[in-house]
N, C-alpha and C positions, 0 to 999 in steps of 0.2 A: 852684287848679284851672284847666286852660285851659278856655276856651269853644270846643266842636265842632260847634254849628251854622253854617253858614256866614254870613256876615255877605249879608244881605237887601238892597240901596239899587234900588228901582224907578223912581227920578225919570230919566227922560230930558228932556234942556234942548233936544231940540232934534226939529223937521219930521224925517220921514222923507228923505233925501239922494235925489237922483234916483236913478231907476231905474239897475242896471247898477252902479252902486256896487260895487266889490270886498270882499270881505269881509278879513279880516285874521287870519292864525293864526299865533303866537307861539310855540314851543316852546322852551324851555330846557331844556336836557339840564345838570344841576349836575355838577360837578366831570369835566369833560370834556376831558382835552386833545387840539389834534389829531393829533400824531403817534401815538397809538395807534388813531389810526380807520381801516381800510383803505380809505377813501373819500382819505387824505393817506399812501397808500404806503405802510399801516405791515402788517406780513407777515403777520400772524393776520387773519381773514378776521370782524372784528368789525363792519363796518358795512356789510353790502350793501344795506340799506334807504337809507340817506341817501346810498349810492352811487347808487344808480338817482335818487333826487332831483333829485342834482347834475346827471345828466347831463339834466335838464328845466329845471335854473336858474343859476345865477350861482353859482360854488363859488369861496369868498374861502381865497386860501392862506395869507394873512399877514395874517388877523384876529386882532385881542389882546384882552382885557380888559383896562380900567382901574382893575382891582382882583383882588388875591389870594385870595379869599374872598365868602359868600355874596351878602350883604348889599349891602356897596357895588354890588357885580357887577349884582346885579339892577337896584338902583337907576340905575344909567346907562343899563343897556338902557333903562329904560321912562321915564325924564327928558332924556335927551338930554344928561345934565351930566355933569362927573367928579365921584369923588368929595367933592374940596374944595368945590365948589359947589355940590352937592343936599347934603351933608351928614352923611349916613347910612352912619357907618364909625364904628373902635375910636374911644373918648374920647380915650385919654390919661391915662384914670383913673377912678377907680369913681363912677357916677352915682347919685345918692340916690337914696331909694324901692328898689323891688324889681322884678325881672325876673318870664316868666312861671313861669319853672323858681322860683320865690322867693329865686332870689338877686341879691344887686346885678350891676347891667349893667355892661356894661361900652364899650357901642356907642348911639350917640347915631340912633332911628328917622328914617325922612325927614318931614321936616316940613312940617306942615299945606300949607302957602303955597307947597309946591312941586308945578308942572302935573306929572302922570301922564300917560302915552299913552292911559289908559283913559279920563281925564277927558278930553280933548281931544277923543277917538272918540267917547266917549259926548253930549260937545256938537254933534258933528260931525250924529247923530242916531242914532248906531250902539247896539246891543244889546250890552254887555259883559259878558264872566266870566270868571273866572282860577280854574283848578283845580292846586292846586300841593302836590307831595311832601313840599317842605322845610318842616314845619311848623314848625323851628326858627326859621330868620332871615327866612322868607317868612310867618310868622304875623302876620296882626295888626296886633299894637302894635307893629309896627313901620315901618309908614307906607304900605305897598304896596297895599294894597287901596284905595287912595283911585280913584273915578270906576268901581269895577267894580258893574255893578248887584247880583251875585252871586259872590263867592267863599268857596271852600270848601275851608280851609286846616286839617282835623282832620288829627290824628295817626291812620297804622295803627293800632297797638297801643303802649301808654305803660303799661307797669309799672313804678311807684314801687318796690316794692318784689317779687323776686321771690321768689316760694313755692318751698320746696326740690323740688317736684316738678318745678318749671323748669328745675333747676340739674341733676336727677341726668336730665332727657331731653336734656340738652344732650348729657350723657355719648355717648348715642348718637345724635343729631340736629343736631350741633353751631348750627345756625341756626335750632334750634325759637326762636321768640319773644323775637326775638335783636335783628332791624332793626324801630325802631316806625315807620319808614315806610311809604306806600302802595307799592303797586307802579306800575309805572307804564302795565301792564294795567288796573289801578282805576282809577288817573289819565283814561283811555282811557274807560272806562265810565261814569265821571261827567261828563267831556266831553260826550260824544255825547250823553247824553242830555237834559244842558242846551238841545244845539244841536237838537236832536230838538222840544224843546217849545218852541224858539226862535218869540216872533211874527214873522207873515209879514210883509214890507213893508219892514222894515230889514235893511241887512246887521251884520255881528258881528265883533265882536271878541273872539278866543278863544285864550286864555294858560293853556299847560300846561306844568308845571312836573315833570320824570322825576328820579328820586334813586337809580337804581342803584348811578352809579359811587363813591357818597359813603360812603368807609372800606368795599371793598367784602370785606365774607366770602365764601364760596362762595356763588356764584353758583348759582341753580336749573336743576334738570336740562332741555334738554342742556346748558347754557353752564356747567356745570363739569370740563367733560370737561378742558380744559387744567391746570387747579389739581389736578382727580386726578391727572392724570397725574405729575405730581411726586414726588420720590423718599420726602421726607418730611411727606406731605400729611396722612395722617391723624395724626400729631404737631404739625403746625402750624394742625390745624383748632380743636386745645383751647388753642390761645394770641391772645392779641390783640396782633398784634403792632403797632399804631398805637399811635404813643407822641410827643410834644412834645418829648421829648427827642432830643436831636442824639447820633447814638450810630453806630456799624458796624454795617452788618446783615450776616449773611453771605451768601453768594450762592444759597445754597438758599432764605435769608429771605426776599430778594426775588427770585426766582423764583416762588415762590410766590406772594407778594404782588401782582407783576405778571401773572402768569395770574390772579389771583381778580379784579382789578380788568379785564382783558380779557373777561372772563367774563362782570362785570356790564355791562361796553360792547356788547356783542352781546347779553343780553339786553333791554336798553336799546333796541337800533336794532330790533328784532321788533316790538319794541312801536309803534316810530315806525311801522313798514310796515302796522302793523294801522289805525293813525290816518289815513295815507293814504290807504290802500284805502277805508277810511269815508266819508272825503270824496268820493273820488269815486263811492261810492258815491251818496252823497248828490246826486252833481253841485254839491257846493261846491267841486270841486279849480283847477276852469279860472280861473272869472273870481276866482279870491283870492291874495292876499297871503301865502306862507308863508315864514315865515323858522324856520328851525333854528339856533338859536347854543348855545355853550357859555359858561357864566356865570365859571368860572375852570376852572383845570386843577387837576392835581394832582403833586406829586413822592413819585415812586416809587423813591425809596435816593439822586437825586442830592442831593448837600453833605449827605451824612449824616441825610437828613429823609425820612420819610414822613408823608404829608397836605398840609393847607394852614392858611389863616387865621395870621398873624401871621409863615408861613414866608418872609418878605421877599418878592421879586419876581422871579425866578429865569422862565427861558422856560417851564419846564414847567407851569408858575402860568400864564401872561397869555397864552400861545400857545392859539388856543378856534379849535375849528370854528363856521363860516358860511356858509351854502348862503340863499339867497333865490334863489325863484319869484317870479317878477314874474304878474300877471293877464294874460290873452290869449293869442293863439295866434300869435303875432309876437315872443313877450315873448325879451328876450336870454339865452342861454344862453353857457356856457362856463366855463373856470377863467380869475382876474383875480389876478398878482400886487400888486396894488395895497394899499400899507398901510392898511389898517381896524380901524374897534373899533366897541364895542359901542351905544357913544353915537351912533352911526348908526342904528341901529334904529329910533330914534323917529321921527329929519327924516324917513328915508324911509317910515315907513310911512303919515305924516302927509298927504305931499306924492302917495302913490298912492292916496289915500283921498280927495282933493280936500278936507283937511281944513287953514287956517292955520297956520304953526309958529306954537310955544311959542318968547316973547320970552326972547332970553337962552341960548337951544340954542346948546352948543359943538360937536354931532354936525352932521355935514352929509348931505346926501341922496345913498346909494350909488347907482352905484360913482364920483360923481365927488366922490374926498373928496382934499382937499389940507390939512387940518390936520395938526398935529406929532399923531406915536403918545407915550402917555407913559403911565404906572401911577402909582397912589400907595397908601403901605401909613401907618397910622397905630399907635403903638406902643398895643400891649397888655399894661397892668401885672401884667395875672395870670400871663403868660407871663413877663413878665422875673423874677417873683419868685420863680415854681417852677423857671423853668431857664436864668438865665442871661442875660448883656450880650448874648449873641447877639442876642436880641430885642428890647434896646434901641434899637432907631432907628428913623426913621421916614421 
C-alpha cells in the first residue's frame, strides 16, 4: 500500500537569510518536449502561458536533459550531477526486496549522502515544499524528497483493481478513472496553499511537479478539440495505443496521438498561467526565482517508438524546454542559443539565492555554462526481455 500523507520534516538548520532574499519556484513540466511548445515555433498554439513567461526571462533554445526518463531527469535538476553520479537511474538488473507497486525494481533511488537543492535552501534558511504529479518515480522511496520540510507526493486516484462498472463507463467516457494522477490544477491548489500558510520571515522554495503530457489520452475539454477533430478519433479513443514495443503506427495513429499529447500540453501551460497569475498575485512574482524546465521529452512514432524510459536517447527524449526568470526589475531577458541542461538548475538557483554550492556540482551557473552537453541511458532488463536487443545498451 503506498503511504498518501505527505511526508512532514519541520527542522530548518538554518537563521532566517537577509531580508529581500528571492524566493525560488521550480516547475517541472514531466514528459515535455520542446519542439511541440509554441513558445519554440511549434504550429499548434499549445503554450501561450510560458510564451508570455519567456518574454519576462531568459528562454533557453537548446536545453537537454541528461536523461530519457523520470527519475534520473529529476534527479539532476535538483543535484546538480548526471546521472552516473547521483545515481538514480535503471540497475542493470532486478534489485532485491520489492518496489512500491510490490514488484521488484528495477532502478536504484538517490541516495541518502547525495546534497538536494532543497537540502541546501533549506540550510540556506529557506522554507521548503515540493508538490509533485508523478507519484510514480517522484514518490518517496525514491530519494527526492530529501531537505523538503513538506512534500506531498499522493496519487489522484490508484485503482488496483477496477470494478466492471469502470470498464463499461469507459464505453462512454473513455477517460472516466483512467489517469491516477493529479491534475496539475490540484497540483496548483496544493501549492498555493502551502505557500499561503507559509511563515513570514523566510523566503521559499517551491517545486511543482505537472503530469499532463505523460502517455497523454484525450485531453479535457477545450484542449481536446485537436484529437476530436481526427478522422478516427472516437475508435482510437477505446484503444491504448502506448506500447514498448517498436512496431508502425499508421499515420492516423499518430495523428491522433500527437494531437492527444498537444492537448494535454496546452492544458498543462493554463494551468502554468493560473500559477503565475497567483504569484503575482501574491506579490511573490518580482523578487523570485522561476524556472520552468522539462524533465525529458517524449517520441511520438519517430524510430518506430511511442513514449519514453528505456527508449534510448533520441532528440525528442533530451530536447526539454527552459525558460528562467531571474529576480528584479533589471533581471536579463531574451532567447539564448547557448547549450544547457538540466544540471544547471541547481548551481544557478543556489548561487541567486546567496546560498554555497554543493561540492562536487557538474551543473554550472546559467547562462554562463561551458561544460560538454551529454545524456546517459542505463539498460532496462524488463524491456530487453519483453521486447528485444533493441533495448539492450546502454
Amino acid at each position: 500500500p503506498l503511504g498518501t500523507s505527505p511526508v512532514v520534516d519541520d527542522i530548518v538548520t538554518a537563521v532566517p537569510p537577509p531580508a529581500g532574499t528571492p524566493d525560488v519556484i521550480l516547475v517541472s513540466l514531466d514528459t515535455t518536449r520542446a519542439d511541440h511548445l509554441s513558445t519554440y515555433g511549434y504550429a499548434r498554439e499549445t503554450s501561450p502561458n510560458l510564451t508570455q513567461l519567456a518574454a519576462d526571462a531568459l528562454l533557453f533554445t537548446t536545453a537537454r536533459s541528461p536523461a530519457g526518463w523520470t527519475l534520473p531527469g529529476h534527479a539532476s535538476m535538483l543535484t546538480g550531477l548526471y546521472p552516473s553520479r547521483h545515481g538514480a537511474h535503471l540497475a542493470g538488473g532486478w534489485l532485491p526486496g520489492q518496489s512500491i507497486d510490490g514488484r521488484r525494481n528495477v532502478a536504484y533511488p538517490l541516495a541518502p549522502d547525495r546534497v538536494t537543492l532543497a537540502e541546501a535552501l533549506r540550510d540556506r534558511g529557506y522554507e521548503t515544499a515540493g508538490f509533485v504529479a508523478n507519484f510514480s518515480y517522484l514518490y518517496r522511496d525514491y530519494g527526492l524528497a530529501q531537505g523538503f520540510g513538506r512534500y506531498d507526493d499522493a496519487p489522484g486516484l490508484l485503482l488496483r483493481i477496477r470494478p466492471p462498472v469502470i470498464r463499461l463507463a469507459r464505453a462512454f467516457a473513455p477517460g472516466f478513472c483512467l489517469k491516477p494522477y493529479r491534475t496539475a490544477r490540484e497540483m496548483n491548489a496544493a501549492a498555493l496553499a502551502w505557500l499561503d500558510g507559509a511563515p513570514a520571515g523566510r523566503p521559499v522554495f517551491l517545486f511543482v511537479n505537472y503530469m499532463e503530457p505523460h502517455q497523454p489520452w484525450m485531453a479535457p475539454p477545450p484542449f481536446d478539440r485537436w484529437a476530436r477533430a481526427q478522422p478516427r478519433a472516437s475508435e482510437f479513443l477505446q484503444r491504448d495505443l502506448y506500447t514498448h514495443e517498436i512496431r508502425h503506427f499508421s499515420r492516423e495513429e499518430l495523428d491522433f496521438i500527437v494531437a492527444s499529447y498537444d492537448g494535454q500540453l496546452a492544458a498543462m501551460d493554463a494551468a502554468l498561467g493560473e500559477l503565475i497569475d497567483a504569484l503575482k498575485a501574491r506579490r511573490r512574482y518580482e523578487n523570485a526565482l522561476v524556472i520552468v524546465a522539462g524533465d525529458h521529452g517524449e517520441l511520438l512514432g519517430e524510430h518506430d517508438s511511442v513514449g519514453h524510459m528505456g527508449r534510448m536517447l533520441y532528440e525528442p527524449l533530451v530536447h526539454v524546454p527552459l525558460v528562467v526568470k531571474f529576480p528584479g526589475r533589471d533581471r536579463p531577458r531574451g532567447r539564448l542559443d547557448t547549450p544547457v541542461q538540466l544540471v544547471d538548475v541547481t548551481p544557478t538557483a543556489l548561487a541567486v539565492a546567496g546560498a554555497p554550492p554543493i561540492p562536487g556540482m557538474q551543473g554550472e551557473v546559467l547562462p554562463q555554462v561551458r561544460h560538454t552537453i551529454l545524456a546517459e541511458e542505463d539498460i532496462n532488463p524488463f524491456l530487453v526481455s519483453a521486447y528485444g536487443a533493441a533495448y539492450d545498451r546502454a
